[in-house]
N, C-alpha and C positions, 0 to 999 in steps of 0.2 A: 504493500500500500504506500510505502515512504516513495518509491520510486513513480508511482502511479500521479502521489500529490506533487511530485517534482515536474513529470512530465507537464501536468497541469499549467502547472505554473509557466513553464518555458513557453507552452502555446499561448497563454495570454497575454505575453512581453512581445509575442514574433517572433520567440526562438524556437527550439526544436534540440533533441535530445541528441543530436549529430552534430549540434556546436555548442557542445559543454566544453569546455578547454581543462578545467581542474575540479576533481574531487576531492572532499574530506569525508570520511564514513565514522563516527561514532560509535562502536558497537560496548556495550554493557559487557556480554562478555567473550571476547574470544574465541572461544569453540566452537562460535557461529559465522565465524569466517567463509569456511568453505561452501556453506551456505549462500549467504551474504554475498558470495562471489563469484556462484556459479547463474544466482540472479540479474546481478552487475554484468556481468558479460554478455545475457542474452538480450536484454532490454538497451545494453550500449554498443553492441554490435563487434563487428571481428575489431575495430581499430578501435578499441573505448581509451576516453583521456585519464591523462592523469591522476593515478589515486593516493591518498594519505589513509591509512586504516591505522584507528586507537582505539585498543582493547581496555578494558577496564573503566571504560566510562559512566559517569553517574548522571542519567537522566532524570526528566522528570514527569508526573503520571504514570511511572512504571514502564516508559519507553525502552524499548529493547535498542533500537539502531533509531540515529540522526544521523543524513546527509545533508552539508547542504553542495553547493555545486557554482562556478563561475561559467558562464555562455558570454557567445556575442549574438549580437539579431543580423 
């Protein structure tokens, strides 16, 4: 869903998920990586940009992962 409200977002600016230039991925806990990454890849295609993955993060409402992402339009 984190990746759904992203794309969301890019189509309202003009963007689109093919000109994100950097990611940061938030993940609570680690172990959900491979997870986390085997989603990241098919929603961002064979060339996906740049990523920062940090494990151990303390969200809030009980969020498991925050992205957020830089595009150009």
């Amino acid at each position: 869903r984190t990746i759904d409200n992203i794309e969301e977002s890019l189509k309202a600016a003009g963007s689109s998920m093919q000109k994100v230039l950097k990611v940061n991925v938030y993940l609570v806990d680690i172990r959900h990586f491979d997870a986390m990454n085997a989603v990241y890849r098919a929603r961002f295609g064979p060339e996906f940009p740049t990523r920062t993955t940090i494990g151990g993060a303390i969200l809030p409402d009980g969020g498991l992962v925050e992205i957020d992402c830089v595009a150009y339009i």
